[in-house]
C-alpha positions as CSV (number, residue, x, y, z in Angstrom):
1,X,0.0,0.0,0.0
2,X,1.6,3.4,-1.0
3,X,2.1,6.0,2.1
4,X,0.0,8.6,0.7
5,X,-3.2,5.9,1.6
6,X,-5.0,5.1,4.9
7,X,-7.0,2.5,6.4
8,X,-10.3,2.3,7.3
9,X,-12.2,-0.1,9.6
10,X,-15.9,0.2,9.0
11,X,-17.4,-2.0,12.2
12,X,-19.9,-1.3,14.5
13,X,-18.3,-2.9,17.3
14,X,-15.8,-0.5,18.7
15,X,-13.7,-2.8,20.7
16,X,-13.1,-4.5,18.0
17,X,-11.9,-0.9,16.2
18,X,-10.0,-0.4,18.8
19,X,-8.0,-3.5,18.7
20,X,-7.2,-3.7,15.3
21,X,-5.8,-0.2,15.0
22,X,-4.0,-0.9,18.1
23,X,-2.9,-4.2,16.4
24,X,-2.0,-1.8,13.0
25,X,-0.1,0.5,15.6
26,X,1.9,-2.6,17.2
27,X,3.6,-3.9,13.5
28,X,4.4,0.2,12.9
29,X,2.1,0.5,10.0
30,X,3.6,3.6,8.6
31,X,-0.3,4.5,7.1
32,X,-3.2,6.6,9.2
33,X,-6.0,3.9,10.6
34,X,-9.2,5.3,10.8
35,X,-12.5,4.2,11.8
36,X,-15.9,4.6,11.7
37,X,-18.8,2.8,12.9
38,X,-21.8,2.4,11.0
39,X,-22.1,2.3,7.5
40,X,-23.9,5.5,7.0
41,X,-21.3,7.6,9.1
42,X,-18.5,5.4,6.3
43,X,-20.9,6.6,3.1
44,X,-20.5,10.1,4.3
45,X,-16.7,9.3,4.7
46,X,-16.2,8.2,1.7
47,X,-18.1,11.0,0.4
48,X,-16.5,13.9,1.4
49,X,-13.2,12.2,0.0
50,X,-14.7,11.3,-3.7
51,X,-16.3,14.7,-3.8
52,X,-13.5,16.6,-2.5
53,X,-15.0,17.8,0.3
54,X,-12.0,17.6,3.2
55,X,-8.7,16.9,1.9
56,X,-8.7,13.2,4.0
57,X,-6.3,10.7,3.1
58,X,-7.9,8.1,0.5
59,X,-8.0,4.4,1.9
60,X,-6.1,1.7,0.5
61,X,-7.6,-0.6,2.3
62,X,-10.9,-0.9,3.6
63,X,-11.9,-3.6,6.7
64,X,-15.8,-3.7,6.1
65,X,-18.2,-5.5,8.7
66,X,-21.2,-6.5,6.2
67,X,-23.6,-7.1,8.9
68,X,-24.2,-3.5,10.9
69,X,-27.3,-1.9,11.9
70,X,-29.0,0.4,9.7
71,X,-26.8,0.8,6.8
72,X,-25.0,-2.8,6.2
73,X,-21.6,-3.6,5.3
74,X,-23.1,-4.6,1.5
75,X,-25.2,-1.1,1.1
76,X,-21.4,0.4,1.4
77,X,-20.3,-2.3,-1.7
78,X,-23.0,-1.3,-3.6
79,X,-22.2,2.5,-3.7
């Protein structure tokens, strides 16, 4: 993954947020790990970085939960 890329975690449970960036900040992962956690909150993420909106880093890699309340984990695929 190039540096100029982030990752995102898309989960709704936040421990488990919370653990993998902590697991992303153990190896020295030399990327920003973000997270969000619902999939509407990760729509309007990815949003705002398509349109332009906030100059946020892009992600390189995406960690998706497809089962979250609300807006699932396959509504995000689809857009």
């Amino acid at each position: 993954m190039r540096e100029d890329q982030s990752i995102l975690i898309i989960d709704d449970d936040v421990d488990y947020c919370c653990l993998l960036q902590l697991a992303f900040h153990e190896v020295d992962v030399g990327n920003p790990v973000e997270a969000v956690h619902d999939g509407q909150s990760a729509l309007n993420h990815l949003r705002q970085l398509t349109d332009g909106v906030f100059n946020g880093i892009m992600p390189g890699l995406i960690l998706l939960d497809l089962r979250m309340p609300g807006v699932s984990g396959l509504e995000v695929l689809r857009w």
